[in-house]
C-alpha positions as CSV (number, residue, x, y, z in Angstrom):
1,X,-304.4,-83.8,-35.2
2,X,-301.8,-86.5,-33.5
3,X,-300.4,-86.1,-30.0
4,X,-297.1,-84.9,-29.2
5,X,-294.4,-87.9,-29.4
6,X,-291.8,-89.2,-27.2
7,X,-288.1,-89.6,-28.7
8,X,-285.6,-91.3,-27.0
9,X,-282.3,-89.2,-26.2
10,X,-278.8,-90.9,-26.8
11,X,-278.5,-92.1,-23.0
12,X,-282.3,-93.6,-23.2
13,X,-284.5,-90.2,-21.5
14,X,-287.5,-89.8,-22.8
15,X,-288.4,-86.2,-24.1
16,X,-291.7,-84.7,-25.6
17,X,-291.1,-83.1,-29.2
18,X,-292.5,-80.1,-28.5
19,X,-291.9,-78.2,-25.3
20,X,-292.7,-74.7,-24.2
21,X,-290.5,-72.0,-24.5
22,X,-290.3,-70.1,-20.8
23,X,-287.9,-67.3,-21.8
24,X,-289.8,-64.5,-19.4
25,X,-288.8,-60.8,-21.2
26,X,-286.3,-58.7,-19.4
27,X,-287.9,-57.0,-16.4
28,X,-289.1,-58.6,-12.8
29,X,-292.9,-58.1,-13.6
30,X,-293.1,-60.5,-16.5
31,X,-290.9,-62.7,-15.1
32,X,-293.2,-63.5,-12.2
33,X,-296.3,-63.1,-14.4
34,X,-295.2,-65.8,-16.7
35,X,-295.9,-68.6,-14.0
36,X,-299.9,-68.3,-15.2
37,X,-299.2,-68.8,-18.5
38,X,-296.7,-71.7,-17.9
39,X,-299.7,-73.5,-15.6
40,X,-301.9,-72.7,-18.5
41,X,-299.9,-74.5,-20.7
42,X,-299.4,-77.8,-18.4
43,X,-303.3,-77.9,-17.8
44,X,-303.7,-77.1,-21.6
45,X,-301.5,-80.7,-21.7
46,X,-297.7,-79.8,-21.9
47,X,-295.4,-82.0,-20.8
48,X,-292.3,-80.7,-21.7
49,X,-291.2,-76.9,-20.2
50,X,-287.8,-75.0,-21.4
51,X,-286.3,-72.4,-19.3
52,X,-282.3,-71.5,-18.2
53,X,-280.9,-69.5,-15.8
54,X,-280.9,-66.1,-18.2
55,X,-285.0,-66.4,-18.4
56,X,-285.7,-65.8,-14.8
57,X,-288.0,-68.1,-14.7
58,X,-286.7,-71.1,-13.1
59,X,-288.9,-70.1,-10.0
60,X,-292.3,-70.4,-11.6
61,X,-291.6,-73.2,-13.7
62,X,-291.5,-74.7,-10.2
63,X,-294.3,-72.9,-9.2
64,X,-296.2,-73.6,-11.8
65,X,-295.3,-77.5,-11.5
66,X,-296.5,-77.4,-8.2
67,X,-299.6,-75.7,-8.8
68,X,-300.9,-78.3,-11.6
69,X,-300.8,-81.1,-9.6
70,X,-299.2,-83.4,-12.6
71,X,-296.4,-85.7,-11.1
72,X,-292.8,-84.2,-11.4
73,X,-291.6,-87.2,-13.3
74,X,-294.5,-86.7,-15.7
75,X,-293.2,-83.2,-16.6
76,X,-289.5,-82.7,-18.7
77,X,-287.5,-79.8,-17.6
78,X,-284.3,-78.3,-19.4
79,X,-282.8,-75.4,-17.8
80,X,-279.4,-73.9,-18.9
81,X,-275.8,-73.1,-17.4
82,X,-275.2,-69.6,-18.5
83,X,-272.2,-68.1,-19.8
84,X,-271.0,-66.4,-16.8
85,X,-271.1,-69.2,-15.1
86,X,-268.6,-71.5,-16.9
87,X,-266.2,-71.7,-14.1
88,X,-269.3,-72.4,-11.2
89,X,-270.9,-75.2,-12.9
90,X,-271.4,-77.2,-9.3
91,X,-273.3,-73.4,-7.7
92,X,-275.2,-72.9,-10.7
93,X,-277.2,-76.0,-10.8
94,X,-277.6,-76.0,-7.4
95,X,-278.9,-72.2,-7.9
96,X,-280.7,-73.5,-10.4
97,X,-282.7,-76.4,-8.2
98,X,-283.0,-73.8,-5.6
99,X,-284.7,-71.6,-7.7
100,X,-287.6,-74.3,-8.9
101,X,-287.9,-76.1,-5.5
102,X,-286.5,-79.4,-7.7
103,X,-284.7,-82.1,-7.2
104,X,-283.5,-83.0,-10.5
105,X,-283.6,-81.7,-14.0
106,X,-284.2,-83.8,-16.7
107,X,-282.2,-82.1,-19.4
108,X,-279.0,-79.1,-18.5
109,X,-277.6,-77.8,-21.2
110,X,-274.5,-75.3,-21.8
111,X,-276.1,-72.2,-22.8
112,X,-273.3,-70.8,-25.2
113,X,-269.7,-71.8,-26.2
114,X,-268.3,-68.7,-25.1
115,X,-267.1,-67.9,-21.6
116,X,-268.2,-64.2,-19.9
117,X,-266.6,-62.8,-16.9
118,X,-267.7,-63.9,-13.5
119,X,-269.0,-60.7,-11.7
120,X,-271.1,-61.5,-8.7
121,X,-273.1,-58.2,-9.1
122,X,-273.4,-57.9,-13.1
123,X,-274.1,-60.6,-14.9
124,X,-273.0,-59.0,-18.6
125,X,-269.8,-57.4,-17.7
126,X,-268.7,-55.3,-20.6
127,X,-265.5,-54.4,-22.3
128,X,-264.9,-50.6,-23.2
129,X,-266.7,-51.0,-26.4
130,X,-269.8,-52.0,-24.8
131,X,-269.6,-55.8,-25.9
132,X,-269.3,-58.5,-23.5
133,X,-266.4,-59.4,-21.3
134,X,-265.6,-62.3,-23.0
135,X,-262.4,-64.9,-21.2
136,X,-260.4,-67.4,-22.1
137,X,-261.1,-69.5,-19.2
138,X,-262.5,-72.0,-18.8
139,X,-263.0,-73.2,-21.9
140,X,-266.5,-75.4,-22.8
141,X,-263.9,-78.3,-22.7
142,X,-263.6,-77.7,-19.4
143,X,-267.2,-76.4,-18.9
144,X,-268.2,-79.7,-19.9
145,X,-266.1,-82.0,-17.7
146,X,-267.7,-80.3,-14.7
147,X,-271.1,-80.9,-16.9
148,X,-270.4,-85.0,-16.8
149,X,-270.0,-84.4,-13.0
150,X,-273.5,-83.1,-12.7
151,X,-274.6,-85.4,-14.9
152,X,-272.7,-88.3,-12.7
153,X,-274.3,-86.7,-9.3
154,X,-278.0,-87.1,-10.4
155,X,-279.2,-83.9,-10.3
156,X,-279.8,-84.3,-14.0
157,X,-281.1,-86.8,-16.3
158,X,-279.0,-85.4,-19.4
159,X,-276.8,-83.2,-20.8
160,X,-276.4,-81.0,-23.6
161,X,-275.3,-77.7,-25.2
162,X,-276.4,-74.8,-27.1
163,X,-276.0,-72.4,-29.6
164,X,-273.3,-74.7,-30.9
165,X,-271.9,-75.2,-34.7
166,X,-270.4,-78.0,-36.0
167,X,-266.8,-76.5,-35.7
168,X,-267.4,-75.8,-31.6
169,X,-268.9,-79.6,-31.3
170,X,-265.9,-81.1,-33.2
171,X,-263.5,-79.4,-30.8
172,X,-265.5,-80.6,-27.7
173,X,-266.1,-83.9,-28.7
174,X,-262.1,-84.0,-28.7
175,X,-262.2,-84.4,-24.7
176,X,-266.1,-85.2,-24.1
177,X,-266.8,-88.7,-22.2
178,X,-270.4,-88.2,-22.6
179,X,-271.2,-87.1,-26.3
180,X,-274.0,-84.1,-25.8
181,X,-277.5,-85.5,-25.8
182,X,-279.0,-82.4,-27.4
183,X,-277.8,-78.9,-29.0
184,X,-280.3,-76.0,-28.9
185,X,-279.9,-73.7,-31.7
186,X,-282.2,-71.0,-33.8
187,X,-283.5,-73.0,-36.4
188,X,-286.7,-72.5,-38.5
189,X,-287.9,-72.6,-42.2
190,X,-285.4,-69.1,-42.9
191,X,-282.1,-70.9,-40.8
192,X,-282.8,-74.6,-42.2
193,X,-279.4,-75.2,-40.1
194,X,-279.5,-78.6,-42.8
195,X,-275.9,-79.1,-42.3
196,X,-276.0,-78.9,-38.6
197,X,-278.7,-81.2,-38.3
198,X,-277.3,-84.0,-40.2
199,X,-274.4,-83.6,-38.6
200,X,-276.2,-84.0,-35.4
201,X,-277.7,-87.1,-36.5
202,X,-274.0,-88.9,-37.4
203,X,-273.2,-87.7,-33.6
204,X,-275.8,-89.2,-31.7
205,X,-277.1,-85.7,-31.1
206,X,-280.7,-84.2,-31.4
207,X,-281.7,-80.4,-32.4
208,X,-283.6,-78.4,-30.5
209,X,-285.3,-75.1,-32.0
210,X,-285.5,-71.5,-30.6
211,X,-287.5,-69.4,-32.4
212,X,-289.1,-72.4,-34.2
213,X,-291.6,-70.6,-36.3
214,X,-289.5,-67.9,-37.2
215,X,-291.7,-64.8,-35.5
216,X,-294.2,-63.3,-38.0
217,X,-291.4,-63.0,-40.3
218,X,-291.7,-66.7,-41.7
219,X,-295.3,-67.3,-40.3
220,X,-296.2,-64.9,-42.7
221,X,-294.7,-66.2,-45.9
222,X,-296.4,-66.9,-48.8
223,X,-295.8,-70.8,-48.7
224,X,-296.6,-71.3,-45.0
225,X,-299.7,-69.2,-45.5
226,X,-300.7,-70.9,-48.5
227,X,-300.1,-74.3,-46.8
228,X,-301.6,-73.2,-43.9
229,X,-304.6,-72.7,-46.0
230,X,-304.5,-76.5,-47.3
231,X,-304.0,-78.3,-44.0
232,X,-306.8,-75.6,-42.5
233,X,-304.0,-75.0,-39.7
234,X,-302.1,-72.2,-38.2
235,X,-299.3,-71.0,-40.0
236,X,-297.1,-72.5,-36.6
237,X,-298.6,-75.7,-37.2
238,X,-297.3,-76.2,-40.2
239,X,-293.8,-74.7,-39.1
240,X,-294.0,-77.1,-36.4
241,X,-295.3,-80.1,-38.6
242,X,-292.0,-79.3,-40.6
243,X,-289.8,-79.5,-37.5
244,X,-291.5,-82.8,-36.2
245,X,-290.8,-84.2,-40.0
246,X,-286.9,-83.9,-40.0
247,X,-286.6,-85.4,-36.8
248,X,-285.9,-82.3,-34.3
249,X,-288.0,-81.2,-31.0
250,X,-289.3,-77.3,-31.2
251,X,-289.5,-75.2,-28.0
252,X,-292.4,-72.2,-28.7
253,X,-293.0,-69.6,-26.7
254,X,-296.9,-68.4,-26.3
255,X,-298.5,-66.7,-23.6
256,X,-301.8,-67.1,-25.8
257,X,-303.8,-69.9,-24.4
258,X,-305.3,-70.7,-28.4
259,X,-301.6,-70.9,-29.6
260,X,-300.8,-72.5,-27.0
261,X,-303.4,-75.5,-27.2
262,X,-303.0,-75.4,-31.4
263,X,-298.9,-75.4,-31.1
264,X,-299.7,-79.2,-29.7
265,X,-301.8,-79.8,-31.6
266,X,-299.9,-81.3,-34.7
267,X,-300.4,-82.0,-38.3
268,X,-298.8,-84.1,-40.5
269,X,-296.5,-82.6,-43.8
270,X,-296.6,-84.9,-47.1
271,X,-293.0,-85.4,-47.9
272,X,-293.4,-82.4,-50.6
273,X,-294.5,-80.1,-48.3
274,X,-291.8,-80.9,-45.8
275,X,-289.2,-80.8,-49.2
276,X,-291.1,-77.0,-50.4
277,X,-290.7,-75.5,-46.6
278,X,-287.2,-76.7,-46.4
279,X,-286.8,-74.5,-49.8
280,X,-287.6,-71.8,-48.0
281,X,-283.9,-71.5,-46.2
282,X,-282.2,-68.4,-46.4
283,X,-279.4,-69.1,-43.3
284,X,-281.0,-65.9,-42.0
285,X,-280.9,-65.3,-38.4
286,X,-284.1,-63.5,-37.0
287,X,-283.3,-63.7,-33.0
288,X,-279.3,-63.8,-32.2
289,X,-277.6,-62.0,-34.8
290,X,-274.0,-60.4,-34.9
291,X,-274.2,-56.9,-33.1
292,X,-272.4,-53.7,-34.5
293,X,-269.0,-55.1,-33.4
294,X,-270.0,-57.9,-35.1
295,X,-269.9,-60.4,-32.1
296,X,-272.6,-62.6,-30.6
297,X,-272.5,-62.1,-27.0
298,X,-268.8,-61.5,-27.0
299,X,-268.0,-63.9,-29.7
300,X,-267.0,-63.0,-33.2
301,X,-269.2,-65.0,-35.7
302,X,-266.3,-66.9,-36.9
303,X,-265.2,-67.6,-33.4
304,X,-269.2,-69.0,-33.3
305,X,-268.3,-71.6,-35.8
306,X,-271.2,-69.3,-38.1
């Protein structure tokens, strides 16, 4: 078992590989309870903590920060500008920092291309069809030139996006100063995202993956289980070995202390392994799919670049 390495961003930030997803479910309850699993995870030896606005659990990421006892520059922290908030980029980090009791964040990232209604009391305005109030305005064009201010004002150490194809980068990098430092995107052994990813690579710009071990769905494939078997890991392990391989950092989610402790706890893939899991892509998306109007939070699929 090897340690979780440091890879150097575009603009020189150091970020751990593997970080901890902190999305927090839907209701108030888990949200607060996730703060003693988060702990758990930075005593169990993470470095590296994921959460956004949408998670709800900006305030015990702090919490949790504070609690450990580890030095805030020892810890990364990427949070996310949500869709609603396209045209409040300045407010919603600062909502943001409020909400953790920090002074900076090391990574902020654009949470989706699209742009959703501003609605101080509903943050999913819907249309008539129950899909979301999707606007013209701003665009992440202009989403992004308030980004570089934030960036500019040191309340982050980088920037990047998510959820973003190749098509939707193209168009930003058409009026970006600072090329994206990161794109977070689904990507696991079913959604390969191969394309994407070299891409990526010619652009400066590193992959992050949601949903990195594909739920049970691909943890429970005949491959991963056999090679599981082999390495005498966890089926994630391998899933995670795989990510680590072609270069991209993974963001897990556990609440289990075990996974926890065995998701950083990494093998290494021989090249045919890593070749033989990279087979295994299907371009099937397990977590944000079309809906029955066939949009992604407001977007049609094309309009996602998918």
């Amino acid at each position: 078992m090897s340690s979780v390495p440091l890879i150097k961003l575009n603009n020189g930030v150091l970020m751990p590989a593997i970080g901890l997803g902190c999305w927090g479910g839907v209701t108030l309850e888990t949200r607060a309870a996730s703060k003693h699993w988060i702990l758990n995870a930075l005593k169990t030896g993470y470095r590296h903590l994921d959460t956004a606005l949408g998670y709800g659990t900006e305030k015990a990421v702090g919490q949790a920060i504070r609690e450990s006892g580890i030095p805030r520059e020892e810890i990364f922290v990427t949070t996310k500008l949500p869709p609603n908030h396209a045209g409040r980029v300045q407010e919603s980090i600062q909502e943001s920092l409020t909400n953790a009791g920090l002074d900076y964040y090391d990574l902020y990232l654009v949470h989706w291309p699209q742009t959703i209604a501003y609605d101080p009391n509903d943050d999913d305005p819907k249309n008539p069809d129950g899909s979301l109030k999707a606007v013209d305005s701003p665009t992440f064009n202009e989403t992004w030139a308030s980004m570089e201010q934030v960036l500019a004002s040191g309340k982050v150490k980088a920037i990047g996006i998510s959820n973003f194809s190749i098509k939707n980068i193209e168009k930003l990098l058409t009026t970006a100063k600072v090329v994206p430092a990161m794109n977070q995107v689904e990507l696991h052994p079913y959604l390969a995202q191969t394309d994407l990813l070299e891409y990526c690579k010619s652009k400066g710009i590193y992959l992050t993956a949601y949903t990195p071990t594909g739920y049970a769905t691909v943890r429970g494939d005949p491959l991963i289980v056999e090679l599981a078997e082999k390495y005498k890991a966890s089926p994630a392990q391998v899933i995670l070995a795989w990510h680590v391989a072609r270069g991209n950092f993974a963001v897990p989610k556990s609440e289990n202390p075990d996974r926890q402790k065995d998701n950083i706890s990494l093998i290494t893939l021989s090249p045919e392994d890593v070749k033989a899991v990279s087979g295994l892509d299907q371009g099937k998306r397990l977590c944000n799919k079309p809906d029955a109007q066939g949009k992604v939070f407001g977007w049609t699929a094309e309009q996602m670049g998918w």
